[in-house]
Structure formats: structure tokens, C-alpha cells
C-alpha positions in Angstrom: 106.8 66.5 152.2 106.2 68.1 148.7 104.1 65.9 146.4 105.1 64.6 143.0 102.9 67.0 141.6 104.1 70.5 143.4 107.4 69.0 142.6 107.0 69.2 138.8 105.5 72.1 138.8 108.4 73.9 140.8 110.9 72.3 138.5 108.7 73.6 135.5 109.0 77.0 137.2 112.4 76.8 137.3 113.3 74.8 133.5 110.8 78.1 132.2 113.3 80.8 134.0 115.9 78.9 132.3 114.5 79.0 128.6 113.5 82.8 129.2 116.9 83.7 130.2 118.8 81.4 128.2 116.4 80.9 125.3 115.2 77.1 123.6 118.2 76.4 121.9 120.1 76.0 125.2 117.3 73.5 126.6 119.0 70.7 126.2 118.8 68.2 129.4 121.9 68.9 131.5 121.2 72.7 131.6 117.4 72.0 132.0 118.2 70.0 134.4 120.7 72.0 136.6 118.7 74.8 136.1 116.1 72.8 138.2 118.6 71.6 140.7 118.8 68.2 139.8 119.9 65.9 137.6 119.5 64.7 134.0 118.1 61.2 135.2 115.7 62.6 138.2 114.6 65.2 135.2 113.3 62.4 133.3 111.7 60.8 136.1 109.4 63.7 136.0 109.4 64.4 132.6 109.6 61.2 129.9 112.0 63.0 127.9 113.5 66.1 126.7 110.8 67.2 124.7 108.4 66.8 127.3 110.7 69.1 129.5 111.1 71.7 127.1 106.9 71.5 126.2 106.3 71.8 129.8 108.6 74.8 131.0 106.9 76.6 127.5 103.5 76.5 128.7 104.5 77.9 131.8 105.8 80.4 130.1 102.8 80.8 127.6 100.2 81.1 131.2 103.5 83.5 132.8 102.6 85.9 129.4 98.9 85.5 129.4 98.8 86.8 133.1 101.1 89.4 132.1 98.8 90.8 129.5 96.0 90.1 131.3 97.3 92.8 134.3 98.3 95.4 131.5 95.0 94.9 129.3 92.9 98.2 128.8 89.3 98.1 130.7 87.8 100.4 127.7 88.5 99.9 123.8 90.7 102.5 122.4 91.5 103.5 118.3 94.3 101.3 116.5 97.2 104.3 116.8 96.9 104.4 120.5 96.5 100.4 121.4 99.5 100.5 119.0 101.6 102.4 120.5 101.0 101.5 123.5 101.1 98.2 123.2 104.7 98.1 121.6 105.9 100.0 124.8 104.3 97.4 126.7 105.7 94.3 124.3 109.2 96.4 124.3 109.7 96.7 128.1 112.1 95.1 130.1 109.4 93.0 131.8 108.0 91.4 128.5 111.5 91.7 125.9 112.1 87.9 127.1 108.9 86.9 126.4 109.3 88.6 122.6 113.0 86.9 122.1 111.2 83.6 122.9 108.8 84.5 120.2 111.5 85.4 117.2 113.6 81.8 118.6 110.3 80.0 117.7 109.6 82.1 114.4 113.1 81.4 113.1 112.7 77.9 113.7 109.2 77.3 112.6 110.3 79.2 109.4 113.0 76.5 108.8 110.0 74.1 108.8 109.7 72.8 112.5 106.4 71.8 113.3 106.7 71.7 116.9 108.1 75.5 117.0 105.2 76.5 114.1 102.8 75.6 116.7 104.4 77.5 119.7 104.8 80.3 117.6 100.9 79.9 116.4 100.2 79.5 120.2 101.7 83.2 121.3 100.4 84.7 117.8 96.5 83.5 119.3 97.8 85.1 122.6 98.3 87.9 121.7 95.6 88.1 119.2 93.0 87.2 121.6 94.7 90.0 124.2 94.5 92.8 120.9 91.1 92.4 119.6 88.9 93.2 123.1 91.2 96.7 123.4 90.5 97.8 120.1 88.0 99.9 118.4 87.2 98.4 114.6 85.1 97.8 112.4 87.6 95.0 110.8 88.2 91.6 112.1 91.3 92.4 110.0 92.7 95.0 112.3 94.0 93.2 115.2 96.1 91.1 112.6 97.1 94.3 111.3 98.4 95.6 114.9 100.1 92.0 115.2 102.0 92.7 112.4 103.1 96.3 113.6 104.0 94.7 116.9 106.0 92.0 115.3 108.0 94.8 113.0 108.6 96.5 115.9 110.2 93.6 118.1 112.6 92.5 114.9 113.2 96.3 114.8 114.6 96.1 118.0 116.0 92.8 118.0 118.1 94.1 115.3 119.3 97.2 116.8 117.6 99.8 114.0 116.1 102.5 115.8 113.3 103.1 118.6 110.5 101.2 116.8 108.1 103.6 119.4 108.7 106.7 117.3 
């Protein structure tokens, strides 16, 4: 017999696969809910409410992305134009795109004012931030916030369809 607890982790597991594939402004409670294989009521048996879903399946997703770049995370600092270009290839690939989709759905809405979403979106900046500044080589503190920004030009590049934003 699985234990409350396992059980809300495995239907956060599989609300998180939802919002990846789907994205935040489908989590709403049926969908979250089927996604998890059960209903809207049971969901909010394990979770108070909506909100508490959705907060729940997007730090699994936050710790799914920290492991990520955690595996791919150079051993040795390396000069801004090579973490750079490497890391966009990383940030770009099928693996992580999701992960950077998620990112410009909370940007768009934290832009429109939404504090919940500003602070998602302020979570994966500190991710990422914290996974840039021990691969590169500076004598800046601003230069990982300068790579942030390259990144972040070069997943609204793609988003948009412009061109390879690796060249």
C-alpha cells in the first residue's frame, strides 16, 4: 500500500509532465487532474487547492532542471564565449527546450504584473545563475548576468522562429 506521501509525490510527478508538455496556462484542475489519473475532488484532497497543485508540480519541475544542469555542468571554469555557446546548445536542446518554454510562460506573465509568476521566473533566473557563475572564468560578478541575458536572447530567438541563435 503506497503512503499518502509517495502518493503526492507520484501525482506531482505526473501534474509536472503535464505543465512541461502542456504549459501553465492549461493547469487548470480537470486537466491537472486527469493528467494524474484522478479526479478534480481526490486532487484537492492532496492538494488544498489549485494553486497548491500548480506550486507543487513547478518545483518538481524547478529540482527536474536543477538535476539536469547539475549532470551537464563543466568540472573546470572556462572563458565567457565558450560557456556561452555552449550553454545555449545545452538550454536549446530537445532535452531542456520545455524547460525554457516554461520559463518565457512565466516571463510573459510576471511582466503583466503577476506576483506569483515574477517569483517563479526569479526562481529559474537564480537557477540558472547559480549553475553559470562556478563554470565561468571572470573577473566580474556582472558576467554571469551578462551570459543570462545572451541565453535568454537566444531562447526568445528561437521561440520566435528567427534564425539559429548558436551561430
Amino acid at each position: 500500500m503506497t503512503s499518502p506521501t509517495d502518493r503526492r509525490l507520484d501525482l506531482t510527478e505526473r501534474m509536472a509532465d503535464f505543465v512541461l508538455a502542456h504549459g501553465l496556462a492549461a493547469a487548470t484542475l480537470r486537466p491537472l487532474a486527469a493528467s494524474a489519473g484522478i479526479s478534480d475532488r481526490m486532487l484537492l484532497y492532496y492538494f488544498t487547492d489549485k494553486p497548491a497543485a500548480v506550486t507543487a508540480a513547478f518545483d518538481c519541475l524547478l529540482r527536474r532542471l536543477a538535476t539536469a544542469l547539475a549532470a551537464c555542468a563543466q568540472t573546470k571554469p572556462v572563458p565567457l564565449g565558450r560557456l556561452r555557446s555552449r550553454a545555449i546548445r545545452l538550454l536549446l536542446a530537445d532535452e531542456l527546450w520545455p524547460y525554457m518554454q516554461l520559463w518565457l510562460d512565466v516571463s510573459a506573465d510576471a511582466a503583466r504584473g503577476d506576483p506569483v509568476q515574477r517569483s517563479r521566473g526569479q526562481a529559474i533566473w537564480k537557477l540558472c545563475l547559480d549553475w553559470v557563475q562556478p563554470q565561468l572564468i571572470s573577473d566580474s560578478p556582472n558576467e554571469a548576468t551578462r551570459l543570462l541575458h545572451m541565453i535568454e536572447a537566444a531562447v526568445l530567438t528561437r521561440a520566435l522562429g528567427l534564425n539559429d541563435p548558436t551561430d
